[in-house]
C-alpha positions in Angstrom: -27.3 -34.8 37.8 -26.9 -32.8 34.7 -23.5 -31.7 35.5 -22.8 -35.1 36.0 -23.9 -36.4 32.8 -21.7 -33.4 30.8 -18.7 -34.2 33.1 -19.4 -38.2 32.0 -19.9 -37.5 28.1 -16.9 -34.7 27.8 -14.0 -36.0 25.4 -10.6 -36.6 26.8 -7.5 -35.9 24.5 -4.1 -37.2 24.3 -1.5 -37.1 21.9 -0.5 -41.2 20.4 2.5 -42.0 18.3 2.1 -44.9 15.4 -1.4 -46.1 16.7 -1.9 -48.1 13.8 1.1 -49.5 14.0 2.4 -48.9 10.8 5.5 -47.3 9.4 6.2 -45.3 6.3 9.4 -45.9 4.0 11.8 -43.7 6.2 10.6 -45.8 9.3 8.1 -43.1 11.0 5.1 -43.2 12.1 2.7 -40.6 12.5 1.5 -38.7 15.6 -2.5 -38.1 16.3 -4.7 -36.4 18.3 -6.7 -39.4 19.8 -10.3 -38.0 21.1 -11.9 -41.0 23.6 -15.9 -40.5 24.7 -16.7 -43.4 27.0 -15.7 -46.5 25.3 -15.4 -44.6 21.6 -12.3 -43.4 20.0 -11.5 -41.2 16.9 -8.4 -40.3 16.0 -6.7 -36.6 14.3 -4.1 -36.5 12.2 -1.5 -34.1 13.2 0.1 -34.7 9.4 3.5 -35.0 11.8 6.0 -38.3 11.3 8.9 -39.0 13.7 11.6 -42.3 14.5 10.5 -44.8 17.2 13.2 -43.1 19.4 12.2 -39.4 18.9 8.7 -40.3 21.3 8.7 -40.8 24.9 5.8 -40.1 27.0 3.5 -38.4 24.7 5.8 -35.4 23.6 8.8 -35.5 20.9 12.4 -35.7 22.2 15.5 -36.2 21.1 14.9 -33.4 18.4 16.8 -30.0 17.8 13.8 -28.6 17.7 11.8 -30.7 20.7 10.4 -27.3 22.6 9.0 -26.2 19.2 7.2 -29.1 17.5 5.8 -30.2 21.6 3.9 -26.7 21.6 2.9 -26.5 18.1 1.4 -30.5 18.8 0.3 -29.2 22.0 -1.6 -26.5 20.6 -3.5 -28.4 17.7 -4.6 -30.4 20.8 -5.8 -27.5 22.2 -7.8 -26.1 19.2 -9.0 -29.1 18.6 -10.6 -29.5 22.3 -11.6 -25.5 21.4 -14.4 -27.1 18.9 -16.0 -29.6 21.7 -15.8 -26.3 24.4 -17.9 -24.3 22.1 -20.6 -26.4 21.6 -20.4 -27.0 25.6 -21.0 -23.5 26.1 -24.0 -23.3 23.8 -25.7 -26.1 25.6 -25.2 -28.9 23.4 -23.2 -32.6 24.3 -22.1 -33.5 21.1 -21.5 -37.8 20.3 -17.8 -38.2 19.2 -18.8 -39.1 15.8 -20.3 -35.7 15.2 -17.5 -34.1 16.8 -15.0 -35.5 14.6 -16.9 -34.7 11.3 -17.1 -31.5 12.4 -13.7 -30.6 13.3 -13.0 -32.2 9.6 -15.1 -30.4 7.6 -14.6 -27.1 9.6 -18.2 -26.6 9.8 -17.5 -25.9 13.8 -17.7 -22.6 16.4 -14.3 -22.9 16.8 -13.2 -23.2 12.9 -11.2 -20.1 11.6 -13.1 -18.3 9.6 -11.1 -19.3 6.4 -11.4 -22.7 6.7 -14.7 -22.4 7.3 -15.6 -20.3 3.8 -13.5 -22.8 1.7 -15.9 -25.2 2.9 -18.7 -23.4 2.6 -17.6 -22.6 -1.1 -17.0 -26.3 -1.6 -20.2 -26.9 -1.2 -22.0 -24.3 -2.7 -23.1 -23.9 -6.6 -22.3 -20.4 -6.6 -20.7 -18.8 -9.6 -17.0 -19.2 -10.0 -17.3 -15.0 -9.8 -19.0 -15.1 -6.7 -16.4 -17.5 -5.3 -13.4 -15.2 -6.0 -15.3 -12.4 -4.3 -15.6 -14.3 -1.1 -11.7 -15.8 -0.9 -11.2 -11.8 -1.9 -13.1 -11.0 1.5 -11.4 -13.4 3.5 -8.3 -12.3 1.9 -8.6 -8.6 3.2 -9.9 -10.3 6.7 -6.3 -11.5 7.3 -4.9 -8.8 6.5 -7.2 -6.9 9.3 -6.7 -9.5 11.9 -4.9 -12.4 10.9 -5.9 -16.2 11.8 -9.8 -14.5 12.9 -11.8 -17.5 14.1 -15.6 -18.0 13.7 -16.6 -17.4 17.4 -14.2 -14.1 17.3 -17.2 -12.3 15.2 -19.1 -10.2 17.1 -20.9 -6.8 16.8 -17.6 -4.9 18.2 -15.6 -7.2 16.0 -17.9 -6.0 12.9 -17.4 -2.7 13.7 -13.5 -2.5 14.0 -13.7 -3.9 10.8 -15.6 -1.4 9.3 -13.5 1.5 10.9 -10.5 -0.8 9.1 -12.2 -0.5 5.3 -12.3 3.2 6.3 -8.8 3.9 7.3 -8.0 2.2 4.3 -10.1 4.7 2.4 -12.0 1.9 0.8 -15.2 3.0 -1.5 -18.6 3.0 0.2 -20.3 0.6 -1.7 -17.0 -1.7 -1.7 -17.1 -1.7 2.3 -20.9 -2.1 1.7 -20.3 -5.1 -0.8 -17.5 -6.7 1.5 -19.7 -6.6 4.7 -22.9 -8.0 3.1 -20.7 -11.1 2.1 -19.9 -11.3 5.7 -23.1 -11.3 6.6 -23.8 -14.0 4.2 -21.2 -15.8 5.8 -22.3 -15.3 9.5 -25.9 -15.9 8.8 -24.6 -19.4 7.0 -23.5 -20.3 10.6 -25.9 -19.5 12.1 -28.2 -21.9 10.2 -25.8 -24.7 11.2 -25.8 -23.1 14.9 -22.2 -22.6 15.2 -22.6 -19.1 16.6 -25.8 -18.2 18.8 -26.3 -14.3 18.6 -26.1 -12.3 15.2 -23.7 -9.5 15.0 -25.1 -7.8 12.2 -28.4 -7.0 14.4 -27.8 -3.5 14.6 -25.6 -2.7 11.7 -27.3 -1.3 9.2 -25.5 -1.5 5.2 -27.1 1.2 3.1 -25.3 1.5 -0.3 -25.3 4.9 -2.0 -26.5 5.0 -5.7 -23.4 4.0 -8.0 -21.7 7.1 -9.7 -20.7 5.3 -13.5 -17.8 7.3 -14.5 -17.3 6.8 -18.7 -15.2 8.4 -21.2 -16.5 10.8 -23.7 -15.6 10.1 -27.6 -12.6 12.8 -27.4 -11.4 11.2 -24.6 -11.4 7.9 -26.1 -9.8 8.9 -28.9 -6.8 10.3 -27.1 -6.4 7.0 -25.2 -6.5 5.6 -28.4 -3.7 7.4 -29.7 -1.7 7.2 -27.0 1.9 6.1 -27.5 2.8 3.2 -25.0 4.6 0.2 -24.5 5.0 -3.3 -22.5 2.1 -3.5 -19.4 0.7 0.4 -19.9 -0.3 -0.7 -23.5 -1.9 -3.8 -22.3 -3.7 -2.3 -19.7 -4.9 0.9 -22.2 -5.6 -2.1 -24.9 -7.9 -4.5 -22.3 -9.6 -1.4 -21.5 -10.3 -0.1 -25.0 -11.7 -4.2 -25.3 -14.5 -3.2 -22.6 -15.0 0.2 -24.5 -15.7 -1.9 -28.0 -17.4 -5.1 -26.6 -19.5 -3.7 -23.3 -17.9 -6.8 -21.5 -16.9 -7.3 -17.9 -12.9 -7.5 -16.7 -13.9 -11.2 -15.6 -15.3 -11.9 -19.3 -12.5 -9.8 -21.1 -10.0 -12.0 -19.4 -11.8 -15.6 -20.4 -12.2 -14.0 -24.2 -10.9 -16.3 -26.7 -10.7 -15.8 -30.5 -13.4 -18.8 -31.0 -15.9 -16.5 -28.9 -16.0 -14.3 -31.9 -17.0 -15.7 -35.5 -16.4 -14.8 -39.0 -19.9 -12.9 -39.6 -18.3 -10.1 -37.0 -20.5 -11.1 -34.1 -18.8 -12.0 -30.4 -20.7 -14.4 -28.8 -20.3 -15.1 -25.2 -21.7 -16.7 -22.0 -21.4 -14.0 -19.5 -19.6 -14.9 -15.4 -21.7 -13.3 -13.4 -25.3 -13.4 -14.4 -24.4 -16.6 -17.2 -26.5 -14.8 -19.9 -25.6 -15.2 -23.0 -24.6 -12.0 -25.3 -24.2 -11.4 -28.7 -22.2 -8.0 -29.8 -21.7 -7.0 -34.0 -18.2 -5.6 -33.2 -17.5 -5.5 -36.7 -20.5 -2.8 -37.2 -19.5 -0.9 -33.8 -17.3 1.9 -33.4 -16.6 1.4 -37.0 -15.4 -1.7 -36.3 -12.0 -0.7 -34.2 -12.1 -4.0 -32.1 -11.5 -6.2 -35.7 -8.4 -3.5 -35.4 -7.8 -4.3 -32.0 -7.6 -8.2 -32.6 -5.2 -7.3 -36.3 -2.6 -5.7 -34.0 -2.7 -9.1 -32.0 -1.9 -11.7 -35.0 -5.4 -12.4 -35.6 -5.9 -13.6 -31.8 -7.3 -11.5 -28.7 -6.6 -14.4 -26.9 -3.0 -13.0 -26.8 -4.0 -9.9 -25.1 -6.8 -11.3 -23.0 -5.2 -14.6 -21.7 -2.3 -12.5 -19.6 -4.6 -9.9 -18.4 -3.2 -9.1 -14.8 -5.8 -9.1 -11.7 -8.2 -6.2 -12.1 -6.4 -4.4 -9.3 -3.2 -4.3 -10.8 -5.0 -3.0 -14.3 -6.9 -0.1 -12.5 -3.1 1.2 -11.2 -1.5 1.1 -14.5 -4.5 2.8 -16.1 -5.1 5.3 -13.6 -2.0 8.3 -14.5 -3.3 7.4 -18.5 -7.2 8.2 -17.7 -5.6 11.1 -16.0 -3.8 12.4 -19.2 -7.0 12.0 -21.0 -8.8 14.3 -18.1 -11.5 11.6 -17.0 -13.5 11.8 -14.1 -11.5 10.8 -10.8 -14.5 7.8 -10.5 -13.0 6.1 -13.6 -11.7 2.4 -13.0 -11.8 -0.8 -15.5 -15.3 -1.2 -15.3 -16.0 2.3 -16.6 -14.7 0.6 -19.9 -18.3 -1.2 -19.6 -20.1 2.3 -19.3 -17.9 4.1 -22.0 -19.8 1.2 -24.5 -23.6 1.7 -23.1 -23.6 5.4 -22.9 -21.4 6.0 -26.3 -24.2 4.0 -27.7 -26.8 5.8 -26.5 -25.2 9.0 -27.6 -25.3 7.7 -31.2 -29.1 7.1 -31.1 -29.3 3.4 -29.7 -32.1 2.5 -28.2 -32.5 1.5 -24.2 -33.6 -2.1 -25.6 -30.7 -2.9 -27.8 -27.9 -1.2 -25.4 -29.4 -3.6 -22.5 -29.8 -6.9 -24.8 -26.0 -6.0 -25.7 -25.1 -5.9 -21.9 -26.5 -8.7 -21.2 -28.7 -6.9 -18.1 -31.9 -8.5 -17.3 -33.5 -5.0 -16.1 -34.2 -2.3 -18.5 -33.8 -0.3 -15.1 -30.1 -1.0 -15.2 -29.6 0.4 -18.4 -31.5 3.2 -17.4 -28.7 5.6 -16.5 -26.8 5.4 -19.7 -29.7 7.1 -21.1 -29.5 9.8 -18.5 -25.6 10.0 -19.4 -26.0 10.3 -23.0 -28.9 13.0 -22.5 -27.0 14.7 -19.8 -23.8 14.9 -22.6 -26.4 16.1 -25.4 -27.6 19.3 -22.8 -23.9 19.7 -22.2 -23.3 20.0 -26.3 -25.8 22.2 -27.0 -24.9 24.7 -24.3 -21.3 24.8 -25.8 -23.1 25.4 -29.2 -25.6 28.2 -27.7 -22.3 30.0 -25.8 -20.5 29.5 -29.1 -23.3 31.7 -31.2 -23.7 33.8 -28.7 -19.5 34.9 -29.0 -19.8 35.1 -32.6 -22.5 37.0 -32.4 -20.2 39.4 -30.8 
């Protein structure tokens, strides 16, 4: 009897020219999926427009390109019969209205895994930030396995993945970062029950504690004086922004002239966490970022407002860090711990250096401190070894 009722209840599927019987200017009319439960019918757009005389028996014809637009309409038919099959196989008849809103709105088993983020973005009131860092995911996903559908994640599927951000010699805590957002992702579906087992059950995602590579004062100074031209100077000049200001790439880039006022203070709403900071450039570093925005007319919006993707910043800085003899863990954001430990080396105090950052945590700003008393043992060893040869 219950087979009965399922085989009663499934949607049938056929492909319908012009069912609305209406034409656009050029004289087509479109071609849809049609989707018929009992006596109900919804109806699929297939966002495909032909003449009168190029349909005949449910299938284009007269085309020089019949073969391919019959198998490509063929095949949305068949991934859009996909959604109705996986909620069959996890028990559950679905009414033709809920079927069609979810093959709309992508919040189905059978959605591809992209679709299915954009809508999950679109609905979310996650930072713009946060956003970026999960189309960035699903970016890298295609590149792993292109066209990856929800119901293809499994544990195995995790794990290939994983072996993938390896091969690629991608960071630990990157991978670490990148999976977690997947797992935010899977356990999202399966709130809405679109997959029925969890894949990350036995994966475990332990980051390691963060290395912050910085730039000593020397160091800084000789990126400083670097000579350069066209994108290298950009790149060195956004970077030496992050050294002066303690700001993120994603708030360097948004950095406008009107963020900073005539009294010599910046003042800006922070991306990620949104809190608000307020940095007295003009009494920092003896005031080199008032230098900084000179050599731009007047206007780091100049500078800022073409800064490159962060990616494409970290390869033009890397061969200059190199030159300077930075640590190999160096990147962009290493412009943010230059500031904070600099700081700290000049006598700061933990308090100031984190309202400056912005961080919430004292905790965070913790291990500048540690740098800048790790740098101070470093100096007076050099001056002990020093005596000592003199003493010679």
């Amino acid at each position: 009897m219950q087979a009965k009722l399922l085989t009663t209840q499934k949607v049938r599927y056929r492909l319908v020219w012009n069912h609305a019987r209406r034409l656009n200017k050029r004289g087509e009319g479109l071609v849809e999926i049609e989707m018929q439960q009992e006596r109900r019918r919804r109806y699929i757009s297939t966002h495909t427009y032909l003449q009168p005389e190029h349909w005949k028996d449910g299938q284009v014809t007269g085309t020089p390109d019949d073969a391919a637009r019959n198998y490509a309409l063929r095949r949305m038919m068949w991934e859009v019969e996909q959604v109705e099959l996986e909620f069959l196989k996890r028990g559950r008849v679905v009414a033709l209205p809920t079927l069609a809103d979810a093959i709309r709105t992508n919040v189905n088993p059978a959605a591809r895994l992209r679709d299915f983020v954009n809508q999950m973005m679109q609905e979310s009131d996650r930072k713009a930030v946060t956003k970026q860092n999960y189309m960035t995911l699903v970016n890298d996903i295609d590149r792993f396995r292109p066209g990856t559908y929800l119901n293809d994640i499994d544990y195995q599927w995790v794990q290939a993945y994983e072996r993938h951000l390896r091969e690629r010699n991608v960071m630990h805590n990157t991978r670490i970062s990148r999976l977690r957002l997947l797992r935010a992702v899977v356990n999202e579906a399966l709130s809405r029950d679109l997959i029925s087992q969890d894949p990350f059950r036995r994966v475990k995602l332990e980051g390691t504690e963060a290395k912050h590579g910085y730039l000593t004062s020397r160091q800084l100074h000789q990126l400083e004086q670097m000579p350069l031209s066209g994108k290298e100077e950009r790149a060195r000049d956004l970077f030496l922004v992050g050294c002066y200001t303690g700001l993120r790439f994603s708030d360097i880039r948004t950095l406008r002239q009107t963020d900073i006022g005539a009294d010599g203070w910046l003042r800006k709403r922070t991306q990620k966490t949104g809190a608000d900071v307020s940095i007295p450039i003009r009494d920092l570093f003896d005031g080199r970022m008032l230098g900084l925005i000179k050599k731009y007319n007047g206007d780091i919006g100049r500078l800022c407002s073409k800064a490159p993707p962060n990616s494409d910043v970290n390869r033009t800085l890397k061969p200059m860090l190199a030159k300077v003899k930075a640590q190999q863990r160096v990147t962009f954001h290493s412009s943010r711990h230059t500031f904070a430990t600099l700081l700290s080396e000049r006598g700061l105090s933990p308090e100031t250096i984190q309202h400056l950052l912005g961080h919430a945590s004292a905790q965070t700003t913790k291990i500048y401190n540690e740098h800048a008393a790790d740098r101070r043992r470093e100096i007076m060893k050099d001056l002990v070894n020093l005596k000592h040869r003199n003493a010679r």
